[in-house]
N, C-alpha and C positions, 0 to 999 in steps of 0.2 A: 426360220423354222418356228412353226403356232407351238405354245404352252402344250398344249394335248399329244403333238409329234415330241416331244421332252420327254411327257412323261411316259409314253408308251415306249417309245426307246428304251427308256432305264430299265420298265417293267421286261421287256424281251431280253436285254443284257442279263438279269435276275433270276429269269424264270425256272434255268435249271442248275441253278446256284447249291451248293449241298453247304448246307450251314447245321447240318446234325452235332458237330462236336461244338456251337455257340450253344450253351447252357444259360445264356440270363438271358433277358428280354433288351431289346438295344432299338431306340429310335431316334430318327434322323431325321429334323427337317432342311429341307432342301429351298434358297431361293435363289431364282432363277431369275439374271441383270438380262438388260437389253431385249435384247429380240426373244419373244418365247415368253416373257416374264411371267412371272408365279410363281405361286409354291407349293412343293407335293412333301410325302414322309416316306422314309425306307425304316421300314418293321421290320427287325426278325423277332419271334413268338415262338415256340415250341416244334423248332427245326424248320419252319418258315419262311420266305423270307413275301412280305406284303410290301408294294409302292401304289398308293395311292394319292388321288389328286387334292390332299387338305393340309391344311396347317395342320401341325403338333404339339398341340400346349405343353404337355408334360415329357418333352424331349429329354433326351441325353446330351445333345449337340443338334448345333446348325450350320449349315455349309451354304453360304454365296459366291457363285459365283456362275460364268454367262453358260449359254444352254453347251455349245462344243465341249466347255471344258470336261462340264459336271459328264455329257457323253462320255469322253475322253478315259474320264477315270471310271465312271461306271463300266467300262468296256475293258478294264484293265491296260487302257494306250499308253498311261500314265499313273504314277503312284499319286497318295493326296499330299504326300509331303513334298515330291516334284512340284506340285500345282502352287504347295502356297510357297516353294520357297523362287519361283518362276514368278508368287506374285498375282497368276488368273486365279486364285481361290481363298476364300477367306475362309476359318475354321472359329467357332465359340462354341465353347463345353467340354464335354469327356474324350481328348484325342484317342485315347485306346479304344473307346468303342467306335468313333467314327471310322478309326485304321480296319477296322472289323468290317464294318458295314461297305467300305469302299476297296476291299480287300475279298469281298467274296466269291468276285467269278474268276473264271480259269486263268493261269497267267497266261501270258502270250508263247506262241508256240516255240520260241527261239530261249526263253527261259524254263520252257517243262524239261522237269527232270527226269531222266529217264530210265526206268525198271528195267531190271534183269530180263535180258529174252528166256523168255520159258522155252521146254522144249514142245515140237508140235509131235499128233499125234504119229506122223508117220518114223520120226525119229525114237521115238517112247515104243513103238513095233519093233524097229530092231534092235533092243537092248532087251524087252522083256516081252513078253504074251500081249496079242492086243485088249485083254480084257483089262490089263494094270492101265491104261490110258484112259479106259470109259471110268473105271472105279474112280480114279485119281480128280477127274473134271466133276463126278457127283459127288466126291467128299466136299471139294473146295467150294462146289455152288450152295451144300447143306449149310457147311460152315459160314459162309455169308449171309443166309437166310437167317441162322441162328442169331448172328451177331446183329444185324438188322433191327430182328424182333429184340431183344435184350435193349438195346437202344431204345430203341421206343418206349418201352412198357418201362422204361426207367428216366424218359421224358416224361411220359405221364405223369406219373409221380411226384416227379421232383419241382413241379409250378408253383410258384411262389407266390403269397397275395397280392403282392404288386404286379406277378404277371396277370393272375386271376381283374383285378381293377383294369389291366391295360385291353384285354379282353373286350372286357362289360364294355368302356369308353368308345374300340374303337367298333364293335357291333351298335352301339348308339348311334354314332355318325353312318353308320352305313345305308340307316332307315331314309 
């Protein structure tokens, strides 16, 4: 597997990551033994999450290890404390932010937890009027919208200077 098939994998494992409730800024550099070699960074910034192909000077942590593994765990196949205590992964820095950063996508399907079955609409018709079923589904979708926005406009907010510098840094490298 080439460097570039690495890092575009992790970026896909990522891409619909929801890291809204990660509140600080958390960076990760990644390198990458043997076949594929290199090294890229996993950002998350202000509900985020960015994997680009560069070094990280002002990381939180660094993870080595061969291109499968770091797959592996980006995909959630494997935890990173599986990885280093198996020995394919090496860890240096902040373990709770890396647990963070390598903890973000879905678990696997045999580990999801699983929510109460709601009832459907056509059960919600014979207990009460079908208009309590339409009402019921636009309360719940406002209430999310609400919660949504509220979240945000309280990310905004709340950026720190050091998120503010990590910004500036990585819009530099971008040119």
């Amino acid at each position: 597997m080439r460097y570039e098939e690495v890092v575009k994998c992790v970026k896909e494992a990522f891409k619909d990551a929801d890291v809204n409730s990660v509140s600080e800024h958390i960076a990760v550099q990644i390198n990458i033994t043997g076949e594929g070699e290199g090294a890229f960074y996993v950002e998350i910034s202000q509900g985020k999450v960015f994997v680009e192909p560069y070094d990280y000077c002002d990381r939180d942590g660094l993870i080595t290890a061969s291109a499968d593994t770091i797959i592996a765990v980006a995909k959630g196949e494997i935890t990173i404390d599986e990885a280093i205590s198996n020995e394919t992964l090496r860890a240096e820095g902040n373990m709770d932010k890396m647990r963070v950063v390598a903890g973000i996508n879905p678990p696997k399907p045999e580990e999801a937890i699983k929510e109460p079955e709601e009832k459907s609409c056509e059960e919600e018709k014979a207990e009460e009027p079908a208009k309590a079923c339409e009402d019921t589904k636009a309360e719940a979708v406002e209430e999310e919208v609400s919660s949504v926005k509220s979240r945000l406009l309280a990310k905004k907010k709340k950026m720190s200077p050091h998120q503010a510098k990590a910004e500036k840094k990585k819009h530099k490298r971008g040119r």
